[in-house]
C-alpha positions as CSV (number, residue, x, y, z in Angstrom):
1,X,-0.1,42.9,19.9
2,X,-2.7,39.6,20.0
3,X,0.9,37.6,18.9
4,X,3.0,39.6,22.0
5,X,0.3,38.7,24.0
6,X,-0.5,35.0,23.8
7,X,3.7,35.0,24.4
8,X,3.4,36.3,27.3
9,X,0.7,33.9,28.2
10,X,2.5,30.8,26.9
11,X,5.6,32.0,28.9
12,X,3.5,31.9,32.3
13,X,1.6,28.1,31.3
14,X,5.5,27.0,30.4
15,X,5.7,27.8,33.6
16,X,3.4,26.4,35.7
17,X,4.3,23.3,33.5
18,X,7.8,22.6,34.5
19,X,5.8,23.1,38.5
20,X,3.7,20.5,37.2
21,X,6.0,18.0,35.8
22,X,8.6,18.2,38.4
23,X,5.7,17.4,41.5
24,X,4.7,14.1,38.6
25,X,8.4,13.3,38.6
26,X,8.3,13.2,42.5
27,X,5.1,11.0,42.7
28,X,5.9,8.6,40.3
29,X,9.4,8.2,41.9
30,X,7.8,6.4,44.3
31,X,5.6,4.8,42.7
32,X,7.1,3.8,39.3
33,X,9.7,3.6,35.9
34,X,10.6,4.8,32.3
35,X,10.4,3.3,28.8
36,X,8.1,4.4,25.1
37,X,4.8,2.8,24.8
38,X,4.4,4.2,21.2
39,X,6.8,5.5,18.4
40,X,4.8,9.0,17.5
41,X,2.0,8.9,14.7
42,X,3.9,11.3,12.8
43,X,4.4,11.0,9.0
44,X,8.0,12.8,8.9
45,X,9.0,10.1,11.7
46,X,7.8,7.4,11.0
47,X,9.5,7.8,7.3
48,X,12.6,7.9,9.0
49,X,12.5,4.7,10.9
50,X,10.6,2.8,7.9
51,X,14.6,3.4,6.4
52,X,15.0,0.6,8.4
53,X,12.0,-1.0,8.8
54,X,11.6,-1.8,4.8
55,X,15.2,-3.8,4.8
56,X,14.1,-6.7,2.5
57,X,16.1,-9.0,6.0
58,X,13.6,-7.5,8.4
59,X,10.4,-9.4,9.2
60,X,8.2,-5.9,10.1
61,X,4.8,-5.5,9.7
62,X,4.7,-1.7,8.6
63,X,0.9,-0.8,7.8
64,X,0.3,-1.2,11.9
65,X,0.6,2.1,13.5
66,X,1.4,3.6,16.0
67,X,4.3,1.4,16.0
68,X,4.8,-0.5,19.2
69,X,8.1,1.2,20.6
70,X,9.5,-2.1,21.4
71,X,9.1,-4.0,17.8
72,X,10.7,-0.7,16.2
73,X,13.7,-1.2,19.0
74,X,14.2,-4.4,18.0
75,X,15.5,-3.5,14.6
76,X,16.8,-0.2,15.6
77,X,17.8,1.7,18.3
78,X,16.4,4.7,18.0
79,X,17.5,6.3,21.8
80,X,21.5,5.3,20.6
81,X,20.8,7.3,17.0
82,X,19.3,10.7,19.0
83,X,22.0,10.2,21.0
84,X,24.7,11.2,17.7
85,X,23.2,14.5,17.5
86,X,24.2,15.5,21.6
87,X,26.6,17.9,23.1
88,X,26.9,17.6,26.6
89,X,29.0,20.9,26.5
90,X,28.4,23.1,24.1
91,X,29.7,26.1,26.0
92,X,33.0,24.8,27.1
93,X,32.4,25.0,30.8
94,X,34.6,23.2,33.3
95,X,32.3,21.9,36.1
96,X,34.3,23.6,38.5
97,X,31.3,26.0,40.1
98,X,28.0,25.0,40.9
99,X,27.3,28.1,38.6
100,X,29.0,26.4,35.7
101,X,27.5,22.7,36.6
102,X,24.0,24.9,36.6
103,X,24.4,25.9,32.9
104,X,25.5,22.6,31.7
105,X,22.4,20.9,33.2
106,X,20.0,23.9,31.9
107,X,21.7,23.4,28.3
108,X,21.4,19.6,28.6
109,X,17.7,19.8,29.6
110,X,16.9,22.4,27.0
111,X,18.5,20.9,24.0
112,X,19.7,17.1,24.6
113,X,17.5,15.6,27.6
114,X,14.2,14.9,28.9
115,X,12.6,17.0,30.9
116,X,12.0,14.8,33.8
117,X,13.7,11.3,33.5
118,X,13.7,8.2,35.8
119,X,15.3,4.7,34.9
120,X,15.1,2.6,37.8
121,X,14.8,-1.3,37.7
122,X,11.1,-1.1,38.0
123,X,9.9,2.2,36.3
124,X,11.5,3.9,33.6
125,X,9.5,7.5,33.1
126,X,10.4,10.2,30.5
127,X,8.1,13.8,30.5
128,X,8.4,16.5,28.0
129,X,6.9,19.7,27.5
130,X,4.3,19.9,24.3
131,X,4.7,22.8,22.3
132,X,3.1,24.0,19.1
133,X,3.5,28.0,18.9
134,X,3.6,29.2,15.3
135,X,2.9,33.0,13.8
136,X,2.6,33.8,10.5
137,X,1.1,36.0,7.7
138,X,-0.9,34.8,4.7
139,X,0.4,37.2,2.0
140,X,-2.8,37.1,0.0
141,X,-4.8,38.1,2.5
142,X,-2.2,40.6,4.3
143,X,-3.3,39.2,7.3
144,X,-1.5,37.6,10.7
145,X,-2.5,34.3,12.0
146,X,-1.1,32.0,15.1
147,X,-1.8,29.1,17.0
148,X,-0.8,28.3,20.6
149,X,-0.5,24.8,21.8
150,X,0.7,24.0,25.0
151,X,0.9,21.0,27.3
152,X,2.9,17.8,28.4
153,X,3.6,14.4,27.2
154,X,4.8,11.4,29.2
155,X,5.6,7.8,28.9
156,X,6.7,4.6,30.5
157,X,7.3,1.5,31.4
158,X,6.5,-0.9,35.1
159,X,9.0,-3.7,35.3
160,X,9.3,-5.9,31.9
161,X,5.4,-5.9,31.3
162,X,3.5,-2.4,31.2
163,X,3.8,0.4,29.4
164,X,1.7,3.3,29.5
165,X,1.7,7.2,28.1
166,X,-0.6,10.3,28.5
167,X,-0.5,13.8,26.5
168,X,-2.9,16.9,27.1
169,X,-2.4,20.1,25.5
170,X,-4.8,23.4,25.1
171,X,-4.7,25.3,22.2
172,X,-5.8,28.9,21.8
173,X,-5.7,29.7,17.4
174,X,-6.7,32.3,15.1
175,X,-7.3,29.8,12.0
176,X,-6.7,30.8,8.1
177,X,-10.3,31.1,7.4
178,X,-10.5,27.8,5.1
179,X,-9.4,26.2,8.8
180,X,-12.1,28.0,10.5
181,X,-14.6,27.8,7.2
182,X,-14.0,23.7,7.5
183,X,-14.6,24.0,11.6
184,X,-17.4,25.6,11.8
185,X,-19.1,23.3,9.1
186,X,-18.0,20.7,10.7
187,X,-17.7,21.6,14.3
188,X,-14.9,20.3,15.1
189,X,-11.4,21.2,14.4
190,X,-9.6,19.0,12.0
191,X,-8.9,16.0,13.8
192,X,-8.7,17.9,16.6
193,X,-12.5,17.6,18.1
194,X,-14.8,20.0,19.1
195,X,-13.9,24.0,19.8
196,X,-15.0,27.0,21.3
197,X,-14.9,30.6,20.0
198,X,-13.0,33.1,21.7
199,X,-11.7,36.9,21.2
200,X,-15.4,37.6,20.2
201,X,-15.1,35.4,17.5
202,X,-11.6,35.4,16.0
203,X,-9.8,32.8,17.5
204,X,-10.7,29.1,18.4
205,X,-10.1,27.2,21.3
206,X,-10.1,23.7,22.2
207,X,-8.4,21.0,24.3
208,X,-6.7,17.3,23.4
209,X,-5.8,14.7,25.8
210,X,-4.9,11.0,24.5
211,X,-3.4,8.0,26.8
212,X,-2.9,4.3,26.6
213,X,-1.8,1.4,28.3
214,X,-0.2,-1.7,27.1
215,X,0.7,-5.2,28.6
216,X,2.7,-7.7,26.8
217,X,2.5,-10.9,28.8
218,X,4.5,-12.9,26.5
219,X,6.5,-12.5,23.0
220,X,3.2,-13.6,20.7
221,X,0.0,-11.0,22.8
222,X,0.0,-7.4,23.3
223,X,-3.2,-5.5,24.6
224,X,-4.0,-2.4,24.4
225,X,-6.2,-0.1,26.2
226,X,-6.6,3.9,25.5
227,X,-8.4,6.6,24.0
228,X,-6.4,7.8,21.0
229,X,-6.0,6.8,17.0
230,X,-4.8,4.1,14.9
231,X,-3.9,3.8,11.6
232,X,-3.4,0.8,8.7
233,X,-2.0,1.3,6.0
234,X,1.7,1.8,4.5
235,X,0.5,5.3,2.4
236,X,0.3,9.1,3.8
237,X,-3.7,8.1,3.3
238,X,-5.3,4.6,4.7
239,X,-8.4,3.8,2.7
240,X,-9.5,1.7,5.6
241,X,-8.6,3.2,8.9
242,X,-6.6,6.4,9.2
243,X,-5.8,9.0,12.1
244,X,-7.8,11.8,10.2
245,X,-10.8,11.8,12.8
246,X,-10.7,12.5,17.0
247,X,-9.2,10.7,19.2
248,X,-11.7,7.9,20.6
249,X,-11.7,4.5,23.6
250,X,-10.4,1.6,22.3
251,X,-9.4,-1.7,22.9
252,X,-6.3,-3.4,20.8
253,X,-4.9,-7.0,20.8
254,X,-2.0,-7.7,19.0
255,X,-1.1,-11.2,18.4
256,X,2.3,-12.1,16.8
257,X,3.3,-15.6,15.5
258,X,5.9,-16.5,12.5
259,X,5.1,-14.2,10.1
260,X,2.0,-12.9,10.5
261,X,0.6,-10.0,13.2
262,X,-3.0,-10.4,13.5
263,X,-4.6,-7.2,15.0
264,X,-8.7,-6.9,16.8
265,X,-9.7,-3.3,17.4
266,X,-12.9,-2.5,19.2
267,X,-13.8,1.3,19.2
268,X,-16.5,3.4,20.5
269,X,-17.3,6.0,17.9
270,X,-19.7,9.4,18.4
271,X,-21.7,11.1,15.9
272,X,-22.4,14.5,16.4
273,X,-24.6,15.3,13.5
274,X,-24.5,19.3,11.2
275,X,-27.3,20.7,13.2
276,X,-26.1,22.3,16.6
277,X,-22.7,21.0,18.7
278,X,-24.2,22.1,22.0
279,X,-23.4,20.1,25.1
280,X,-25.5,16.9,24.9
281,X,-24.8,12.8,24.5
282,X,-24.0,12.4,21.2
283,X,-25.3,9.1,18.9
284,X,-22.8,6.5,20.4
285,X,-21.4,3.6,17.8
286,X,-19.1,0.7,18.3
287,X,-16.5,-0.2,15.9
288,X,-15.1,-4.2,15.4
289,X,-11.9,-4.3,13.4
290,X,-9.8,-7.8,12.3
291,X,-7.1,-7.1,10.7
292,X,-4.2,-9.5,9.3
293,X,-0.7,-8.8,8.4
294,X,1.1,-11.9,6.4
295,X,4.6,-11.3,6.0
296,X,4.4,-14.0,2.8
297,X,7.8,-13.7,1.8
298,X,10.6,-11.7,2.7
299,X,9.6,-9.3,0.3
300,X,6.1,-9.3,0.1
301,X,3.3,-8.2,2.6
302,X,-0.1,-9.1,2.5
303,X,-2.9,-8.0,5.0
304,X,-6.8,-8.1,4.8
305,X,-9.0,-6.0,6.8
306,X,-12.4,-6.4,7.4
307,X,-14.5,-3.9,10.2
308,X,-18.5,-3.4,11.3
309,X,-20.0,-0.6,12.9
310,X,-23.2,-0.6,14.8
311,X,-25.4,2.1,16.3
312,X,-25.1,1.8,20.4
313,X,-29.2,2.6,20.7
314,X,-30.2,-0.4,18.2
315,X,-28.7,-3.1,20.4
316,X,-26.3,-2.3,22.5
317,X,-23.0,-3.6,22.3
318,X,-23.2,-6.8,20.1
319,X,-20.8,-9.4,21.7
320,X,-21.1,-11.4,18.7
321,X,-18.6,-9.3,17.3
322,X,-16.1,-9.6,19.6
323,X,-15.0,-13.0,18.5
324,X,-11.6,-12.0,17.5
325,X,-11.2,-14.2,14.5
326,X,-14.4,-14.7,13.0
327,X,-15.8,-13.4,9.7
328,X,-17.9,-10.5,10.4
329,X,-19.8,-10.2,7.2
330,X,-22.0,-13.4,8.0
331,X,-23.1,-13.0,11.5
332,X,-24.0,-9.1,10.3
333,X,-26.5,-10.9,7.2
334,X,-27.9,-12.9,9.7
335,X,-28.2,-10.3,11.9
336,X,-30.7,-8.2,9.4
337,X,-27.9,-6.9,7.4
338,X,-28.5,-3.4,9.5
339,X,-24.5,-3.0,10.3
340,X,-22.2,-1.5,8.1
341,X,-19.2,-3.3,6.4
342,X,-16.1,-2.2,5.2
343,X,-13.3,-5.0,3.6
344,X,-10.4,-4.0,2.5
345,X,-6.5,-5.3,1.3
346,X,-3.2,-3.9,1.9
347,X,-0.6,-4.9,-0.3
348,X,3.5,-3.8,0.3
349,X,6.4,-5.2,-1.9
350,X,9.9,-4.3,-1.0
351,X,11.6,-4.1,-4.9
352,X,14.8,-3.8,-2.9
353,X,16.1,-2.3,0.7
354,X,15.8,1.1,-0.2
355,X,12.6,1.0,-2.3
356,X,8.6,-0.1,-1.6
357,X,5.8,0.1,-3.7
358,X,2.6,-0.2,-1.5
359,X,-1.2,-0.5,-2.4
360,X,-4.9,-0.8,-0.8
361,X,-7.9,-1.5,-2.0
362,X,-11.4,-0.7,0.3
363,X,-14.5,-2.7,-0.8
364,X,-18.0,-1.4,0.7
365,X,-20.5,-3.2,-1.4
366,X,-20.4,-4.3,-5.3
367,X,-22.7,-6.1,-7.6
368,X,-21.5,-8.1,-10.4
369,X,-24.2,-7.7,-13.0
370,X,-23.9,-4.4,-12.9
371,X,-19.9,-4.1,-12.7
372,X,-20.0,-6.0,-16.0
373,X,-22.1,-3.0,-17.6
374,X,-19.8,-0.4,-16.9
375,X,-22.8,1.6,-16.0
376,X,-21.8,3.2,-13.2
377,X,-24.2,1.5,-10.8
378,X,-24.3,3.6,-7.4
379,X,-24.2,0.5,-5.1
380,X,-20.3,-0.7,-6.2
381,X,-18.9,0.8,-3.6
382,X,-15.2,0.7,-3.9
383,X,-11.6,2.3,-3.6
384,X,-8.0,1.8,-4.3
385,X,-4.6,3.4,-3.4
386,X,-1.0,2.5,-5.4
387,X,2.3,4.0,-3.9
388,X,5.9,4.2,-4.1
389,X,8.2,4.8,-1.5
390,X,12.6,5.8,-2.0
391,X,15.1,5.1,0.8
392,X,18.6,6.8,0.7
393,X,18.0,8.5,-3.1
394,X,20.9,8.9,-4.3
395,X,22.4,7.4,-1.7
396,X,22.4,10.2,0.4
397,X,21.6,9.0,3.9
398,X,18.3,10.2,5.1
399,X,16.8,11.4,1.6
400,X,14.0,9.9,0.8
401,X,10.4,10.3,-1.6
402,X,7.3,9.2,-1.8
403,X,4.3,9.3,-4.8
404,X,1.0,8.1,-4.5
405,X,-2.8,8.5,-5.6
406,X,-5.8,7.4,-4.2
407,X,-9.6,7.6,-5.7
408,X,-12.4,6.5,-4.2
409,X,-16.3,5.8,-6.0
410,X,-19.6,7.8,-4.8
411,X,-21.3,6.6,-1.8
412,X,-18.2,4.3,-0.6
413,X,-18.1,4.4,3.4
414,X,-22.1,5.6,3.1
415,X,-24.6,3.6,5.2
416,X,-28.8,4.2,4.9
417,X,-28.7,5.7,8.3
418,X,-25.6,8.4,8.3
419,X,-24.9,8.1,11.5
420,X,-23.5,4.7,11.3
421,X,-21.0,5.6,7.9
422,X,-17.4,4.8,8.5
423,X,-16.9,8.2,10.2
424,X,-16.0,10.0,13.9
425,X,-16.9,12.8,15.7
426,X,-18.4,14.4,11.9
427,X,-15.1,13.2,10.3
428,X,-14.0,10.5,8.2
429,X,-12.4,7.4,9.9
430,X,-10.5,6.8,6.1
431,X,-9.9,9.0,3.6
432,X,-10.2,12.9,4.8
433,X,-12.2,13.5,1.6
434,X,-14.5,10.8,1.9
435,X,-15.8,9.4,-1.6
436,X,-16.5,10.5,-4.8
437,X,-12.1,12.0,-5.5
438,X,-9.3,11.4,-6.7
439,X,-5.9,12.4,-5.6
440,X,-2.2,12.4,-5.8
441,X,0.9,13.3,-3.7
442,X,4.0,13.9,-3.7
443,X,6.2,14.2,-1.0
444,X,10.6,14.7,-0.2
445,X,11.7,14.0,2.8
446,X,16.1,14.7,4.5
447,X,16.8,14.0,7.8
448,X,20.7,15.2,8.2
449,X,21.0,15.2,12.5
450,X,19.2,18.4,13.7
451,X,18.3,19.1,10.1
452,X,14.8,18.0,8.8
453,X,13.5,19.0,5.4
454,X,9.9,18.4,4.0
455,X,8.1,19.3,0.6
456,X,4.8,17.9,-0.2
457,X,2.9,18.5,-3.1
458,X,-1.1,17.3,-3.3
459,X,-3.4,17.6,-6.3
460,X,-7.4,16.1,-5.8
461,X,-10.9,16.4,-7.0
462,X,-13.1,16.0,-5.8
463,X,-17.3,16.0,-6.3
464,X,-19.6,18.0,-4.2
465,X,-22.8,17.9,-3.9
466,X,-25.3,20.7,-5.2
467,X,-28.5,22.4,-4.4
468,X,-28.9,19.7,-2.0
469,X,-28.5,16.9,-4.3
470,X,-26.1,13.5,-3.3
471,X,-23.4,12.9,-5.6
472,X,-21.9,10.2,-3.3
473,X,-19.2,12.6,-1.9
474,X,-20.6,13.4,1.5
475,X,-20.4,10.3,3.8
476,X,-22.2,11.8,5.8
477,X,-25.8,11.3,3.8
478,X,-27.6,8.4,3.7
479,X,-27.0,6.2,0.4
480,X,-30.9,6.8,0.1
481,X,-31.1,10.5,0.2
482,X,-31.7,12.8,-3.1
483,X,-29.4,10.8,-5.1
484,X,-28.8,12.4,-8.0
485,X,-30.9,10.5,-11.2
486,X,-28.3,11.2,-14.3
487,X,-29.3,8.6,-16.6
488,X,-33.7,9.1,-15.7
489,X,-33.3,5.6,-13.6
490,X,-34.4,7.2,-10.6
491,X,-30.4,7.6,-9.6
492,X,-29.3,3.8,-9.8
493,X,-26.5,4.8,-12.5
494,X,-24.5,7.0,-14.6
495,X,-22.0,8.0,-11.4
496,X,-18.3,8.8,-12.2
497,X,-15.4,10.3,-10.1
498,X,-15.8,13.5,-9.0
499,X,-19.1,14.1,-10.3
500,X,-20.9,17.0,-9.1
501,X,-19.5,20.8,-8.2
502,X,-16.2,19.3,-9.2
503,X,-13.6,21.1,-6.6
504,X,-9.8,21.2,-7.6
505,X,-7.2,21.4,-4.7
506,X,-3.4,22.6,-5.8
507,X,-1.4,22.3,-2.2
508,X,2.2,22.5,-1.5
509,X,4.1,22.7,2.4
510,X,7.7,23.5,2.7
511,X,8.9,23.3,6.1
512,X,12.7,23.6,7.3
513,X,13.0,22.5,10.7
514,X,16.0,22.1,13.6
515,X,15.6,19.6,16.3
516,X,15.8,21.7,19.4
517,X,15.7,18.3,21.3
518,X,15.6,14.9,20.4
519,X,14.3,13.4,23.1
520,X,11.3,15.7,23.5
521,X,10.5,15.6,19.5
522,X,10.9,19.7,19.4
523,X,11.3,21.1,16.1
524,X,12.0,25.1,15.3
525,X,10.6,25.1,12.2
526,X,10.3,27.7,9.3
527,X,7.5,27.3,6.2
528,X,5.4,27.7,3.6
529,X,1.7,26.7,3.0
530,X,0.9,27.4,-0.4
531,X,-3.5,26.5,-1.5
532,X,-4.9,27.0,-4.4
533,X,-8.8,25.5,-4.8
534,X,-11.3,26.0,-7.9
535,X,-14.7,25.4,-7.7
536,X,-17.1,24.6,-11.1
537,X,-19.8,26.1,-8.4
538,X,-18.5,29.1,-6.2
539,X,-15.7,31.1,-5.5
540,X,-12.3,30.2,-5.6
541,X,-9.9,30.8,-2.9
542,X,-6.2,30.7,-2.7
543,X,-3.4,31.2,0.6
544,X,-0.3,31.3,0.6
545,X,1.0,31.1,4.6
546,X,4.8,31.7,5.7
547,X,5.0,30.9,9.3
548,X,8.2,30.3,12.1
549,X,7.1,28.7,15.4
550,X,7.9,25.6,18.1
551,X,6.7,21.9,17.4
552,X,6.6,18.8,19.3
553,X,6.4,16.1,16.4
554,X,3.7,13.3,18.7
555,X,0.9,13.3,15.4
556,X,-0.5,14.1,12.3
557,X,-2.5,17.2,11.7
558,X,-4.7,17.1,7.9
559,X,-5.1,20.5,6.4
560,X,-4.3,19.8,3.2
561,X,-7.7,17.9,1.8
562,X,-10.1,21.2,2.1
């Protein structure tokens, strides 16, 4: 009866949206035009377009997302392939009633079209419904759970120059109780922000807008301005910066000459601290990012990242940072050394056009001397990732794999005050599971026209922390507090991966899923969440979730870390 109703409800907002988007069709008519600012930040499709993107001929710079709609349509077009999977007249009508010309247009809006398009010499403007409505029953627990997501997406263009998007949607969920567990330790909904009980309790509610303009004055600058996520890396994980945490204000220059793409990020981050998420102004931090993308040789790409974070009440915003091509790591020593510094690498090798191995490797702080011990000195801080990615196995078209790992030391990302650790909104900017793990996944991906299969597979562990005592997992403690002393050096060595209440994390997601419509990204999909996580400390859990439901594809969701 809860499913039936929250249909019913959905049915009504669908509604009121189509109302809604028709009257912004009307206003923008005169006012506007229609284009893509980004290509989704969506795993399963950006796979698909990386077919093409990893052709050892084309000079791409792939560890930059979301990817600019307009680089990615330079190499393929993307509107003329969604266009091989239309049928302008599936039910054999001749157009000779306004009854018949009424059902071709409804099936063309439902299954081919946008809902609201406009291509005029000035604006080009596209808007979609958003949908996310699943239901399903976790057959261990013999109990029902659902999520209800709806909203709009839109996205354009103004003459040759600006582009611009916008997506809101509110959700209404009952979350399988590890969901709910992780929210309600954390706060916030994974990667979703903060939430609201409702149904006395039972359900979760929350909202998610996102937007961003761009200007590309010339074929070498784009800037960026929005409040959303960004992500480096060429892996299903980033070591350095990921979409894992809330969405948050940014400012992005692009700059784009021979073979290089030289990116400058500046973010404002929150902190909203473990104790109570009651209306207030959380602990505001700003976030400087350079990154480099070196196309060396047709093969091989090399990029270096380097980012500092700063707390907003010790000094403001710090405009020595935003010289967009200095070092950072100098002007923070001389500052007093009170900002926290990530470097990193990212390292991608096309073996041949259908095959990529990929690496990164995320340096927070290391010491020599004691790196030469082997000791396991707290203070080297560091990470790596190493990946493999499979174009057209087989030579099927649109079969394609991926395997990687990822572990990460104790205390990397940490800073001495926790709210300035490489984190958002009481999330990880990097890594979902922090420091202190290890991990590997496997995922296969086939994309046959409507068709769209997925099976990943992840295996971590991961080291928490016990009866209070830091292990180096949690990012979110100070590198200073309670760390644990293994070795009777008041806790300078002795650390290991996964050290601690070691927690074990067997995952697996099937999904089946037909494109309803190509243009609006909506998926019926069909699957299986299968969790199985041991604890050396605690109790077990396992879930195994089989769910149907509606899915606009526009980003990634992380469930499967916790």
């Amino acid at each position: 009866t809860v499913v039936l109703e929250h249909l019913y409800l959905t049915s009504i907002m669908i509604t009121k949206l189509r109302i809604q988007l028709a009257f912004i069709a009307l206003v923008f008519t005169s006012i506007l035009q229609a284009q893509q600012l980004f290509l989704p930040l969506d795993h399963d499709e950006n796979a698909f377009v990386e077919m093409y993107l990893s052709d050892v001929n084309v000079n791409s710079n792939t560890s930059i997302k979301p990817y600019f709609y307009q680089d990615v349509k330079n190499v393929i077009n993307i509107d003329s392939i969604d266009s091989t999977v239309t049928d302008t007249n599936r039910l054999y009508l001749l157009p000779t009633s306004n009854w018949a010309k009424f059902l071709m247009w409804s099936e063309n809006k439902l299954l081919d079209e946008d809902l609201v398009y406009i291509n005029q010499p000035d604006l080009k403007l596209r808007a979609n419904m958003l949908l996310g409505l699943n239901a399903g029953n976790d057959t261990y627990l013999k109990e029902s759970f659902w999520n209800n997501t709806r909203g709009y997406w839109l996205s354009g263009q103004i003459g040759e120059k600006i582009f611009f998007e916008s997506a809101f949607y509110e959700n209404q969920a009952k979350l399988l109780p590890y969901i709910s567990q992780y929210a309600n330790s954390n706060f916030v909904v994974p990667g979703q922000g903060r939430f609201k009980l409702f149904k006395e309790g039972a359900g979760a509610d929350w909202g998610f807008s996102s937007g961003a303009v761009g200007y590309k004055p010339s074929k070498f600058f784009t800037a960026f301005i929005g409040h959303g996520k960004n992500f480096l890396g060429d892996g299903y994980r980033s070591l350095l910066l990921s979409d894992n945490s809330f969405n948050y204000p940014y400012f992005k220059l692009e700059t784009t000459v021979w073979n290089i793409k030289y990116v400058n990020l500046w973010a404002q981050l929150s902190h909203i601290g473990f104790q109570d998420a009651a209306d207030r102004n959380w602990t505001q931090k700003y976030l400087a990012v350079h990154y480099l993308s070196w196309n060396a040789t047709k093969r091989l790409n090399i990029g270096f990242y380097e980012s500092v974070s700063w707390l907003k009440a010790d000094k403001g915003f710090d405009w020595q940072y935003m010289n967009p091509i200095i070092f950072m790591r100098p002007v923070e020593w001389q500052n007093g050394s009170a900002d926290n510094v990530l470097l990193g690498a990212n390292v991608k090798f096309k073996v041949n056009n259908n095959v990529s191995i990929y690496g990164q490797a995320v340096l927070d702080d290391l010491k020599f001397s004691e790196l030469k011990k082997a000791n396991g000195y707290w203070g080297n801080k560091y990470g790596g990732q190493i990946g493999v990615k499979a174009y057209n196995l087989f030579k099927i078209y649109g079969l394609s794999a991926q395997a990687e790992y990822n572990v990460v030391r104790p205390f990397t990302y940490t800073h001495f005050d926790s709210a300035n650790a490489h984190t958002h909104m009481n999330e990880p900017l990097a890594h979902p599971l922090g420091a202190n793990f290890q991990e590997a996944i496997g995922i296969v991906r086939y994309k046959y026209k409507r068709h769209k299969f997925t099976l990943k597979v992840v295996w971590s562990e991961i080291g928490r922390d016990t009866s209070s005592v830091n292990h180096g997992g949690n990012v979110f403690y100070s590198y200073n507090t309670n760390r644990v002393d293994i070795n009777g050096d008041e806790g300078l060595t002795g650390y290991g991966i996964a050290q601690g209440d070691l927690s074990k994390l067997n995952y697996l997601d099937a999904r089946y899923g037909f494109m309803v419509n190509p243009r609006a990204r909506l998926y019926f999909e069909i699957g299986l969440k299968d969790r199985s996580l041991s604890k050396h400390y605690g109790n077990d859990s396992q879930n195994r979730f089989i769910y149907l439901g509606l899915r606009t594809t526009l980003n990634n969701t992380y469930n499967d870390h916790f």
